[in-house]
Backbone as CSV, one residue per row, in Angstrom:
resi,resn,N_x,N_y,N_z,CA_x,CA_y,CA_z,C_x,C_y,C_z
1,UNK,7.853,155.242,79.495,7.164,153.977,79.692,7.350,153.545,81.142
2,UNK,5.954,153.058,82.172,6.567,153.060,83.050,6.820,151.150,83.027
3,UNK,7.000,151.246,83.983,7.840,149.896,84.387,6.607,148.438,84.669
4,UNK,6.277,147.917,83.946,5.029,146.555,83.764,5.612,145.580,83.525
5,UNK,6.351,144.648,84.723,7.266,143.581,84.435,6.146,142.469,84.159
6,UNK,5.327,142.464,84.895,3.946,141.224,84.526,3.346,141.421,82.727
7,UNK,3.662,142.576,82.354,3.069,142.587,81.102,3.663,142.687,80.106
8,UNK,5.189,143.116,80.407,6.246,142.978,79.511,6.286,140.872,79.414
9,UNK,6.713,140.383,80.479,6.735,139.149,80.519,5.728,138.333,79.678
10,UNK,4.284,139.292,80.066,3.243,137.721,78.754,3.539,138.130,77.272
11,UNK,3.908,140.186,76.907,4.120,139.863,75.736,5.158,139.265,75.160
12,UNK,6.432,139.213,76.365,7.678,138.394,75.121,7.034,136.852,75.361
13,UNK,6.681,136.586,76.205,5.889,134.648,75.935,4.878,134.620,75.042
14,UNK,4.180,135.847,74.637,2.778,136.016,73.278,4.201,135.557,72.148
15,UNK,5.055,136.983,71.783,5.870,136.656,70.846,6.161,135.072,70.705
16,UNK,6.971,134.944,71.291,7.725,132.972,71.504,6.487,132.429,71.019
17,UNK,5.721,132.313,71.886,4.768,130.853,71.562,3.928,131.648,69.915
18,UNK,3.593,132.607,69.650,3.458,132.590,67.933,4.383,132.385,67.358
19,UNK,5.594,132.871,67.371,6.632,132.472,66.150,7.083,131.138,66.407
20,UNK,6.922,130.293,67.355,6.679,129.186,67.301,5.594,128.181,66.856
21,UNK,4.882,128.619,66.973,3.472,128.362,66.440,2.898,128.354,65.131
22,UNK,3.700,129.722,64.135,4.284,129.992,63.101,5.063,128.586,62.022
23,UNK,6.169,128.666,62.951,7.236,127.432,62.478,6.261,125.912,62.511
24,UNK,5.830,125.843,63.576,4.949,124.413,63.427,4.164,124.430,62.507
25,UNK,3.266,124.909,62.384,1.940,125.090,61.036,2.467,125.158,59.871
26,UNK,4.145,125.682,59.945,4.506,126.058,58.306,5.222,124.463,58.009
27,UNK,6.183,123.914,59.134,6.580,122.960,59.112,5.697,121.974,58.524
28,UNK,4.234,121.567,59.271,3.037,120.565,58.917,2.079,120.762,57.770
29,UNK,1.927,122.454,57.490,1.076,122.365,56.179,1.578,122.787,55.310
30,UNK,2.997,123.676,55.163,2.951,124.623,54.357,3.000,125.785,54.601
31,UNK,3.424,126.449,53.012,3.163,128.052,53.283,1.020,128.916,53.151
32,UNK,0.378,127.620,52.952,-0.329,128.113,52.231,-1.568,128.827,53.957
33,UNK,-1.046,128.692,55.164,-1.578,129.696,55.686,-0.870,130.517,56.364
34,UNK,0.534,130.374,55.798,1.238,131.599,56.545,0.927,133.070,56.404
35,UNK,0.565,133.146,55.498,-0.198,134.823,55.516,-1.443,135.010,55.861
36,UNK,-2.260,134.116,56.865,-3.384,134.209,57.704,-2.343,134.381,58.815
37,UNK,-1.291,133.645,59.175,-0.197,133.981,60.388,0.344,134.957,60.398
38,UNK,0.987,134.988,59.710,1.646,136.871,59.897,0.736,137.978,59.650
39,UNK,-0.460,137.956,59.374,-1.431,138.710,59.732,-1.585,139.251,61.385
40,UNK,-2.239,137.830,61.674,-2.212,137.462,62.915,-0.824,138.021,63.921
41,UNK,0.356,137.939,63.361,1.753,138.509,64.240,1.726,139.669,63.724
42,UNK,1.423,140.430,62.902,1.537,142.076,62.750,0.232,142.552,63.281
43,UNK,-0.750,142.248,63.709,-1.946,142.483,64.266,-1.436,142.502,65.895
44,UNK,-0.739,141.312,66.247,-0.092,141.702,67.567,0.999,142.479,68.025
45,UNK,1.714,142.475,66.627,3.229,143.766,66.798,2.166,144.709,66.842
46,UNK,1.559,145.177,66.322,0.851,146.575,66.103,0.094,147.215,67.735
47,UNK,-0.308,146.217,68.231,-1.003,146.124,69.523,0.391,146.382,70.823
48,UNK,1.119,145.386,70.373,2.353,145.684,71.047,2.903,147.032,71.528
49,UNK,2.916,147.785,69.833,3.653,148.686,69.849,2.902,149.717,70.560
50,UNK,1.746,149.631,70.453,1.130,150.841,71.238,0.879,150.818,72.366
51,UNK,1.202,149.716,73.121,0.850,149.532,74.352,2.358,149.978,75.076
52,UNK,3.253,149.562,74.191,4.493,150.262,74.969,4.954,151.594,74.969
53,UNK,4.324,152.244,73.949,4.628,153.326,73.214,3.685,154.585,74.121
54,UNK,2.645,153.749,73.584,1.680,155.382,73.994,0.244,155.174,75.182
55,UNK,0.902,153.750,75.971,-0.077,153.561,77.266,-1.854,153.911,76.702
56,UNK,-1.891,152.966,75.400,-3.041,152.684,74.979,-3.762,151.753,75.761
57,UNK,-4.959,152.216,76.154,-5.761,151.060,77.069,-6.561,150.585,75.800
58,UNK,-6.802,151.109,74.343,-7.454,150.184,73.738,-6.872,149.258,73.057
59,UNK,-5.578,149.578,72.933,-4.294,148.333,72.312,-4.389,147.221,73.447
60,UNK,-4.568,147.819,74.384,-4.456,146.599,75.424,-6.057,145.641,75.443
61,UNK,-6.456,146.034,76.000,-7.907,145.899,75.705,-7.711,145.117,73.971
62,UNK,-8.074,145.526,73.072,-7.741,144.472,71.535,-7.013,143.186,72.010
63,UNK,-5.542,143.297,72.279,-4.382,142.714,72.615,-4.714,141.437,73.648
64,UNK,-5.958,141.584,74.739,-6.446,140.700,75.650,-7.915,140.223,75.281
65,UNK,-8.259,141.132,74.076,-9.259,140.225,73.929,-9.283,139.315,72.741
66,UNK,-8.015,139.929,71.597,-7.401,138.506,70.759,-7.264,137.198,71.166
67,UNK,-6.292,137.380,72.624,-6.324,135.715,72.815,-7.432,135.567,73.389
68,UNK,-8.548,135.847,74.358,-9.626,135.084,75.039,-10.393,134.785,73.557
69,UNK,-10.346,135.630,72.547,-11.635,134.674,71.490,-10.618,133.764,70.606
70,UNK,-9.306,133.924,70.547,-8.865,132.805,70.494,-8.817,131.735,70.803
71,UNK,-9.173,131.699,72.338,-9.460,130.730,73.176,-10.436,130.129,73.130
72,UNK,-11.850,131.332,72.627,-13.161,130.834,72.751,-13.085,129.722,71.059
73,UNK,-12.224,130.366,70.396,-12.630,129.611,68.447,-12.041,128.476,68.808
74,UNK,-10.703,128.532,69.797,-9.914,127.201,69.668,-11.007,125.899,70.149
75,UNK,-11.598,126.010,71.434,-13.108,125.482,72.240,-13.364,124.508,70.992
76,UNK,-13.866,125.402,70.056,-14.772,124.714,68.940,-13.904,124.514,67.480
77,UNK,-12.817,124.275,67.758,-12.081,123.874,66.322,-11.670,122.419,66.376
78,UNK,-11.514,122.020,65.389,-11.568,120.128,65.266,-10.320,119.989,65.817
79,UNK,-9.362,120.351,66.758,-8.218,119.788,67.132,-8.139,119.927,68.540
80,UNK,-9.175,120.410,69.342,-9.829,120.721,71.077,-9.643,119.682,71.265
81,UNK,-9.486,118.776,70.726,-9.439,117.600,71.848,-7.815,116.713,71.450
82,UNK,-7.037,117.450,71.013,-5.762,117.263,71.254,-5.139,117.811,72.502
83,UNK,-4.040,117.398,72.823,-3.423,117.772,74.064,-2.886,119.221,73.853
84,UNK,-2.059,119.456,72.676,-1.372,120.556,72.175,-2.724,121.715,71.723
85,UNK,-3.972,121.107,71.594,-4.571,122.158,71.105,-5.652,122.553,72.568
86,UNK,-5.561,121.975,73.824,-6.574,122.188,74.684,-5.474,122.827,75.475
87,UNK,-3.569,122.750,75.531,-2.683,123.206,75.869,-2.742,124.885,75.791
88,UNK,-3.288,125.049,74.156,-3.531,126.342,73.475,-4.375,127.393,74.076
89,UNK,-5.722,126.232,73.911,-6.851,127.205,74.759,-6.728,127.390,75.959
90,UNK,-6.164,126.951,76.457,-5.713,127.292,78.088,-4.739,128.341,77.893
91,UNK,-3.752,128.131,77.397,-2.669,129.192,77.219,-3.608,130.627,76.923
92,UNK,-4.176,130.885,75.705,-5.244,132.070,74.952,-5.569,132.519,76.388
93,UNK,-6.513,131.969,77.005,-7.363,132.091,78.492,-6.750,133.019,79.232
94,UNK,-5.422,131.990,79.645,-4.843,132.342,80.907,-3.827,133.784,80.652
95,UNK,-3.331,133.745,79.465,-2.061,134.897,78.796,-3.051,136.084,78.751
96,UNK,-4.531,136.339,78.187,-5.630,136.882,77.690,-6.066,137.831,78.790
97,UNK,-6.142,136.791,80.408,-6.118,137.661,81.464,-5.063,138.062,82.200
98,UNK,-4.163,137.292,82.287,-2.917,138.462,82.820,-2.781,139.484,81.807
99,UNK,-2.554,139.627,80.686,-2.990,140.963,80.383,-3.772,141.565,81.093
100,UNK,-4.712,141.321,80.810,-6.038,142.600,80.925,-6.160,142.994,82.628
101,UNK,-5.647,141.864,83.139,-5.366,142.335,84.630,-4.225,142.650,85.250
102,UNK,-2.709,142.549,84.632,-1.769,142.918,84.969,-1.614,144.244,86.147
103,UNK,-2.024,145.284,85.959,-1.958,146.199,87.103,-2.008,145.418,88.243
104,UNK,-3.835,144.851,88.335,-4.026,144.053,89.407,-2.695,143.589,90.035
105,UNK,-2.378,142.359,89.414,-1.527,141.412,89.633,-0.143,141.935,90.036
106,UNK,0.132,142.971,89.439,1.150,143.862,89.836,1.269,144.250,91.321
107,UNK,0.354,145.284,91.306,-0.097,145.659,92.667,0.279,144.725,94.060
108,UNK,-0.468,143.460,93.644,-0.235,142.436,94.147,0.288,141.917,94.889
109,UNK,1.656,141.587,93.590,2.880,141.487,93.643,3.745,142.541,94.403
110,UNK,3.423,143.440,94.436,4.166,144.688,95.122,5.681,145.089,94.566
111,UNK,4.892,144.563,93.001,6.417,145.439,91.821,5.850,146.589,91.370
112,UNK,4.725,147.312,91.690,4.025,148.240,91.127,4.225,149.434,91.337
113,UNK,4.486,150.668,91.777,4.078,151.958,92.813,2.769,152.529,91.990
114,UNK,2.370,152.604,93.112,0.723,153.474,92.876,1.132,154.833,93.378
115,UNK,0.894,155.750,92.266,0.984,156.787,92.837,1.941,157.488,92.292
C-alpha cells in the first residue's frame, strides 16, 4: 500500500462523522433506521477495504461518489435548512472531493513521490 496521508485522513474522518452520525439518529429516532445505517457503514467498510487493499480506482470512484449524491439528496431533504444538516451537505461535498482528488492534492502538498 503506498503511502496516501490525504486519503487515509478523509477516510478515518468518513468513519468518525458516520458512527457518529449513527449514535445521533439512533439516540433521536430509534433503532428503526439503523439498518438503513449500517448498510450505509458496510457499504463504506467495503469501499474502504478495497481501496486500501487492492488500489481499486472503482472503490474509490463509488467511495467519492457516495458522499457527493449524498450531498446532492441532503440539498433536497426536509432538514437543508438546518444548520447541522447544511453542515452535512457541505461536509458530503467537500470529503466527496478530496477523495476523488487526493493524488492531486497530494502532489501538491509535496507528501507524494511521483514516480
Amino acid at each position: 500500500m503506498k503511502e496516501r496521508p490525504v486519503l487515509i485522513l478523509a477516510i478515518v474522518l468518513t468513519l468518525i462523522v458516520e458512527v457518529i452520525l449513527m449514535v445521533l439518529v439512533y439516540n433521536k429516532i430509534g433503532g428503526e433506521r439503523l439498518p438503513f445505517q449500517i448498510g450505509r457503514f458496510l457499504f463504506q467498510l467495503i469501499c474502504i477495504f478495497l481501496i486500501l487493499t487492492s488500489k481499486s480506482n472503482i472503490a474509490l470512484f463509488l467511495f467519492a461518489g457516495y458522499h457527493l449524491v449524498s450531498g446532492l439528496f441532503g440539498l433536497y431533504s426536509s432538514n437543508s435548512t438546518e444548520f447541522l444538516g447544511q453542515m452535512l451537505i457541505g461536509y458530503h461535498f467537500i470529503i466527496g472531493l478530496i477523495i476523488y482528488f487526493h493524488d492531486w492534492i497530494e502532489s501538491k502538498m509535496g507528501v507524494k513521490n511521483v514516480g
